[in-house]
N, C-alpha and C positions, 0 to 999 in steps of 0.2 A: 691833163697830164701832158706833159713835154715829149718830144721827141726823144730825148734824152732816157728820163723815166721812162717810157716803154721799151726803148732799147736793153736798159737793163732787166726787164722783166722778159723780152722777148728774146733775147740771146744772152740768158744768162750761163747756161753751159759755155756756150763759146768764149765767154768774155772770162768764164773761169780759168781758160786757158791760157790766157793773154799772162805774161809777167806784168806786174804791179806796173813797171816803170813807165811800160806803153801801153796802158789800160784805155786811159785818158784817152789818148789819139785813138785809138780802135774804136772806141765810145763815140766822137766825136764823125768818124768819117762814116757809123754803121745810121747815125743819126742824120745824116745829111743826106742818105740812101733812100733813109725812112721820110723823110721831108718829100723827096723824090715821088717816091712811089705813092705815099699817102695822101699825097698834097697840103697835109698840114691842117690845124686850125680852120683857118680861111676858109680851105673848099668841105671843110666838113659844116659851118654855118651857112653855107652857098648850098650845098646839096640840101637842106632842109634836116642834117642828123643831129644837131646842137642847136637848139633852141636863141641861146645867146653863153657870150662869155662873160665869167662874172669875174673881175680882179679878187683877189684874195683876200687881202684887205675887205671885201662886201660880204664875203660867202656866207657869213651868219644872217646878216643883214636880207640877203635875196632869199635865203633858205624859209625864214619867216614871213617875208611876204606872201612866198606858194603858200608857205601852210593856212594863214590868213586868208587867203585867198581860197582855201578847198571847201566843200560842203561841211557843216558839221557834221550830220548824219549820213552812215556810210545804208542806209536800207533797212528794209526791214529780213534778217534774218533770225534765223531760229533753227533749233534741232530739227532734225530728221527721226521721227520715230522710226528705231529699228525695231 
């Protein structure tokens, strides 16, 4: 997700406030706060929180490799007699 996109999720009351005309610019400078503050992208695959970035164009493509990649069998479960 963009800085952008969590901006709108993150201040979306406040952004309801804003007139239409200068939505945009409000959007853009709460987004460049959030870059600020969060460091972005970058330091969340630096801190070890995001494994890697996938381009969008792959996502299907890297989604199936995990799966490909997982155990088939997830154990051996079974009821609990109650």
């Amino acid at each position: 997700m963009g800085s952008v996109a969590a901006i709108r999720i993150l201040h979306r009351r406040r952004l309801a406030e804003v007139p239409e005309d200068s939505r945009e610019q409000v959007e853009l400078e709460l987004a460049a706060e959030h870059e600020v503050i969060s460091g972005g992208i970058k330091r969340a695959v630096d801190m070890g929180v995001v494994d890697r970035v996938v381009d969008p164009t792959l996502t299907r493509r890297a989604v199936a490799e995990v799966l490909l990649d997982t155990p088939g069998a997830r154990g051996n479960h079974g009821n609990i007699p109650l």
